[in-house]
N, C-alpha and C positions, 0 to 999 in steps of 0.2 A: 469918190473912188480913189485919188491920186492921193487922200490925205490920209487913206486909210492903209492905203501902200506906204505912202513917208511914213506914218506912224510907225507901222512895222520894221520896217529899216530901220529906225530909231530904235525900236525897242530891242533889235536885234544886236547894233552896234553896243549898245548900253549893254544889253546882256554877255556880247563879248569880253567888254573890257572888264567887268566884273569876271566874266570865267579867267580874262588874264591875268586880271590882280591875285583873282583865289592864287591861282597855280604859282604864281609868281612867291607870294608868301608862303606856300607851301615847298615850294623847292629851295626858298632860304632857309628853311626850318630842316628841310632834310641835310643841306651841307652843312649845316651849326652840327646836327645830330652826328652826322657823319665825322665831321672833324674831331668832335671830343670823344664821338665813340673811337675813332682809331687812335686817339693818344689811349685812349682805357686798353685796347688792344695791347700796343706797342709795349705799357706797361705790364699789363699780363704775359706779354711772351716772353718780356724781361725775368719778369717773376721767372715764370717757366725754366729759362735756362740756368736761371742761378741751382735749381736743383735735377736739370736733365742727366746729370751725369748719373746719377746713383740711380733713377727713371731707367736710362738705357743700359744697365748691368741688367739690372731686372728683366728688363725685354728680351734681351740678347741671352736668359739664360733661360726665359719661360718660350719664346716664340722666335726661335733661330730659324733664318730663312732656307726653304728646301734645295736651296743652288747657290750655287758662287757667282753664277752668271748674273744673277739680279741682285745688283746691289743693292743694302738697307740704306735708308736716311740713316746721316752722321749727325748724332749731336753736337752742339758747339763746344761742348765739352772736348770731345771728339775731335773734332777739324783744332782748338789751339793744340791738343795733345800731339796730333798729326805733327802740326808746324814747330810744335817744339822737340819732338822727337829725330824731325830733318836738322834743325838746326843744332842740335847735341848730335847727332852723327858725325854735320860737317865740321863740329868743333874737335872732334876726337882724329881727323885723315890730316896727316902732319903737312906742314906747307911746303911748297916746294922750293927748289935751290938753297937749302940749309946744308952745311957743311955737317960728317956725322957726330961731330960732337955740339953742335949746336939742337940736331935731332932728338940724339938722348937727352942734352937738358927737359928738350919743351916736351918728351913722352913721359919724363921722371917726374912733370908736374899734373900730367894727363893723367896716366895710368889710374887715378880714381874712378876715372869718368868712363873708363871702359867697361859695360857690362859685362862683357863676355868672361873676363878676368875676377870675377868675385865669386865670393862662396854666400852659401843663402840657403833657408828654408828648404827649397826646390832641389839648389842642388847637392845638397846632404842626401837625400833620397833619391837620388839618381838610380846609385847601384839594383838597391831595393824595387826601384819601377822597373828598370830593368829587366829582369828577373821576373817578374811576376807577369809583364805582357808577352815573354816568349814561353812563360807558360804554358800559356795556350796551345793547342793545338796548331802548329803550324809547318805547312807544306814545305815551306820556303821562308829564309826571314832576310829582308831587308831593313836597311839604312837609306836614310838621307840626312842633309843639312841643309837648313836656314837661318841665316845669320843677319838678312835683311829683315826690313818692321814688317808685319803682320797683312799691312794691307796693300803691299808688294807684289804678296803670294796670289798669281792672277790667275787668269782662265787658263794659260798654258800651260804654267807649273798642275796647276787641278788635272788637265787632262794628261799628265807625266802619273800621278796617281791613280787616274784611273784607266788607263792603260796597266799598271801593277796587275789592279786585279782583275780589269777584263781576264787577261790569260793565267792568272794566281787566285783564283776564288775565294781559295783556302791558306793563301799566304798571309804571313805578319809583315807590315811596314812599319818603322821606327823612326819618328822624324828628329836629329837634333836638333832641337832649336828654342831657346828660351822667348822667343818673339812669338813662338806660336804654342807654346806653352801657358797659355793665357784663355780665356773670356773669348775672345777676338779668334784667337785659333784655333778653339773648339767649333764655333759657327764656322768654320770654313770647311772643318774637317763634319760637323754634324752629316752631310749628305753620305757621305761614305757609311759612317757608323750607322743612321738610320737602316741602313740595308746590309748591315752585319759584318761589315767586311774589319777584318781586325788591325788598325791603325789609331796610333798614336803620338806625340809631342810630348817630348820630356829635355828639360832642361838639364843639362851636360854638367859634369862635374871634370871640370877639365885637371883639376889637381889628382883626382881617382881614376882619368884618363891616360894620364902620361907617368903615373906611379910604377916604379918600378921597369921604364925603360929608359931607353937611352935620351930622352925628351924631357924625363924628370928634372933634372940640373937646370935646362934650358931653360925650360917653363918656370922655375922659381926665378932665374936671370933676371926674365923677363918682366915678370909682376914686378920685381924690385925696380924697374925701370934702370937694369945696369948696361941693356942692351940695344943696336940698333935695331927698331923696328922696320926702317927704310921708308921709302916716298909712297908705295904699294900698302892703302888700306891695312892694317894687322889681321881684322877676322876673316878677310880673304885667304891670307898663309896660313890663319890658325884651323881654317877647312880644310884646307890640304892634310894638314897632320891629324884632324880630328877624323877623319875618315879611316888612316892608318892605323890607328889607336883604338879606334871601336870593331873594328875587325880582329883585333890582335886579342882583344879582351873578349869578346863574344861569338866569332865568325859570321861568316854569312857573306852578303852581297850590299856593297855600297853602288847606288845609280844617283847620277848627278838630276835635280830637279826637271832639265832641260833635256832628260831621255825618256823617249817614247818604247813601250815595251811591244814587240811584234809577236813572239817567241817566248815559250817556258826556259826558264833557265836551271831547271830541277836538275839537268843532267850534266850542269855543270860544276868544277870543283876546281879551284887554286887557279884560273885563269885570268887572263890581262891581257887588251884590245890592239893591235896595232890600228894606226893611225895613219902608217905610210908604207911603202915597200919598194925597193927599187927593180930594174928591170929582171932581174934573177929572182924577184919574191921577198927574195929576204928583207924582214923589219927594218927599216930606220927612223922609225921614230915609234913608240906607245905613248897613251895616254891613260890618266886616271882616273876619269867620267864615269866609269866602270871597270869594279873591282870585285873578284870573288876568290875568299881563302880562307880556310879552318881556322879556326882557332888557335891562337900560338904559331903560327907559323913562321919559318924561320925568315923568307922573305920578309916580311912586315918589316921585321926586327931590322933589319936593313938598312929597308926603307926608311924607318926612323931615325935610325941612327944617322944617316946620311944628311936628312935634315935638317936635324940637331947641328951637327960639325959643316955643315954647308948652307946654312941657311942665309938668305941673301936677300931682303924685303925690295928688293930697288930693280930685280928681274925677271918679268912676268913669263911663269911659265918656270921659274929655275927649281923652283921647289916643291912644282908637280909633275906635267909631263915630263919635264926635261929629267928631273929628278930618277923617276919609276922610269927613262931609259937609260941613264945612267948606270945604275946600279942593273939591270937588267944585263944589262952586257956584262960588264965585271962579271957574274956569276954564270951566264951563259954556262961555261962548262966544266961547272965544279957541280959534284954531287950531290943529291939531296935536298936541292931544291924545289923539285915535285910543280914546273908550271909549265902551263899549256900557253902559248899566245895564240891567239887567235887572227886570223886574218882580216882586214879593214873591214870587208863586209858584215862581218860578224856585228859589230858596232859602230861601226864608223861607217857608212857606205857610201857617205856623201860628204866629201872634204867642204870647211867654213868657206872659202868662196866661191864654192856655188850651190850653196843651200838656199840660197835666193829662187832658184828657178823651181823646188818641192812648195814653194808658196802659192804660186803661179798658175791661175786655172787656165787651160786653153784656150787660144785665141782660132785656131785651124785644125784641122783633120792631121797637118806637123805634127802639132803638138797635143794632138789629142794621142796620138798614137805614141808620140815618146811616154805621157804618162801611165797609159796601158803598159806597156812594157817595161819602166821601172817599178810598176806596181806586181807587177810579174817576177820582175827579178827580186824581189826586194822580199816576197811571198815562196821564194825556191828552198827553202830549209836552212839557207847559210847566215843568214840574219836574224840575229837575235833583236834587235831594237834598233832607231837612229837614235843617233846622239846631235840634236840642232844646233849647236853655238849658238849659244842663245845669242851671247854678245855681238854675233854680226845680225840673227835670222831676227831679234826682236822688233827692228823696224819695219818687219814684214807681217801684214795682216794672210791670216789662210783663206783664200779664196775659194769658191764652192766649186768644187769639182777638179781641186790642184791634188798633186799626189797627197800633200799632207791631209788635205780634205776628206779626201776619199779613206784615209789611213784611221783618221780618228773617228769616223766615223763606223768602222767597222772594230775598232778599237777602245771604244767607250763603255762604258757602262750607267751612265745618267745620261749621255747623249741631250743636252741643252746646248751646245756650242753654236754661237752666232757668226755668220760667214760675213765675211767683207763683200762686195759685190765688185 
């Protein structure tokens, strides 16, 4: 009996070691398999991207995603173009502590490299596109500008647009911007257009811009590289005036990226926002974030002009807000000027430092209650939009249930926006 039991146990051990040599040879066989097959991978996905770039045109123009909020996989095409498009930016923002003739040398050998500054296919046909998207049917026609890359243009700028026509159904939006005149800026703008709404990206003809006013001179100065750009970015300042210039030539209403629309602006004409007032009311400061004036109007002309003959790259603020209150006053009480200023609340209703606290959801019945009642106030007819600073509110995420929260949320019209917690 006991040899029949050893037997067993032998047979069993035997048979072990046999089941562990199978496995054993079997799982060296799968890691050979598996090593050369991930080089054959590796090689294949190599292959792959040497030709993914012409692959993701095609994608990007058959299967554009329904939101901005999700973003697509980047080809590697994609990501160096990325990285090379940052490092050509920062090669074109002059360096700093250079004396101003030292400046104009090193702009006189740049000035190639500036896109904004060239003429092309695109923007030959500016005027032409022009023209034929305010053909349309349109309630109301805005402006904006983008002069940052493409994929810059984030969730907050989208809900600046769709804020437009939550309350504009029926309006045209006109974006400059040669960055989003592209492949890449139509998918961003696809969700709008899928649902009718009439908006566009057209690449600026800034010589057909500034033709014919008091900017014209300047702007040829300038491409010749005979003039100080300053320490201040160039298409920073060249916004300021591009704003001035497509109002002068078309009318209408320029809103900076970074404005949230509350209010129709159909009943407005030749107006401009203050930004401050002192104890008696009266304006001390405007800004330019928001601008609305006919066609040819004599204000612009001005405005440009003042630009032109005061333009100063190395002071931020000189050659917009500071600017449009400069010349505001001069003209104060001369006739003919035909403008409304409007009061802070109108656009401004919350000065840049403390735009922090519209981010901000509730922590108490406090502060649940202050946000009710800016939301009240904010909802009384005297406010047409905020205007966020972006530059200080960017480092703030919208919290659910903060004023801003609450804002875009009844201010959207795709309403995908993902809340911070």
């Amino acid at each position: 009996m006991m040899r029949k039991v050893s037997r067993k146990m032998f047979d069993h051990k035997q048979l072990s070691r046999d089941r562990t040599l199978v496995l054993s040879v079997i799982a060296l066989t799968a890691t050979i398999f598996f090593f050369f097959g991930n080089i054959s991978l590796q090689s294949s996905s190599a292959n792959t991207r040497e030709t993914s770039g012409e692959l993701h045109v095609r994608i990007a123009e058959g299967q554009i995603m329904s939101t901005v909020i999700k973003q697509p996989l980047r080809s590697m095409q994609e990501e160096i173009k990325k990285v090379d498009r940052s490092e050509h930016r920062s090669s074109v923002i002059p360096p700093f502590n250079l004396t101003v003739e030292e400046r104009i040398e090193w702009f006189r050998k740049k000035v190639p490299e500036f896109e904004i500054l060239k003429s092309n296919n695109l923007t030959k046909e500016f005027h032409g596109r022009v023209l034929e998207f305010f053909n349309k049917e349109c309630d109301v026609q805005f402006f904006m500008t983008w002069i940052s890359p493409a994929e810059s243009f984030g969730r907050r700028e989208f809900l600046a647009l769709e804020s437009v026509f939550k309350v504009h159904p029926h309006g045209c939006l006109l974006i400059l911007s040669g960055e989003l005149d592209s492949v890449q800026g139509y998918r961003i703008l696809k969700p709008l257009l899928d649902r009718e709404f009439k908006v566009a990206a057209v690449t600026p003809d800034l010589s057909f811009l500034f033709e014919s006013t008091p900017a014209e001179t300047w702007f040829e100065e300038m491409k010749s590289g005979n003039k100080d750009p300053g320490e201040i970015p160039l298409p920073q300042n060249l916004s300021n005036l591009i704003r001035l210039a497509v109002l002068y030539k078309y009318g209408g209403i320029y809103l900076d990226t970074d404005f949230v629309v509350l209010k129709s602006f159909a009943d407005l004409r030749n107006s401009i926002g203050a930004q401050s007032i002192d104890v008696s009311r009266s304006w001390t400061r405007l800004n330019n974030a928001v601008l609305v004036f006919d066609m040819n109007h004599p204000l612009l002309l001005k405005f440009i002009e003042e630009f032109a003959a005061t333009f100063d790259g190395n002071k931020w603020g000189h050659n917009g807000p500071y600017l449009v209150s400069r010349i505001v006053q001069k003209v104060a009480e001369r006739p003919g000027y035909n403008l409304t200023i409007l009061p802070p609340m109108a656009f401004y209703p919350v000065s840049w430092n403390r735009i922090g606290g519209f981010f901000r959801k509730p922590e108490n019945k406090v502060e649940s209650r202050w946000v009710n009642a800016k939301l009240l106030q904010l909802s009384g007819g005297e406010t047409y939009g905020i205007h966020l600073w972006n530059k200080q509110s960017s480092k703030f995420s919208i919290e659910e249930g903060s004023v801003m929260g609450r804002l875009i949320s009844d201010h959207c019209v795709i309403c995908e926006y993902k809340y911070s917690s």
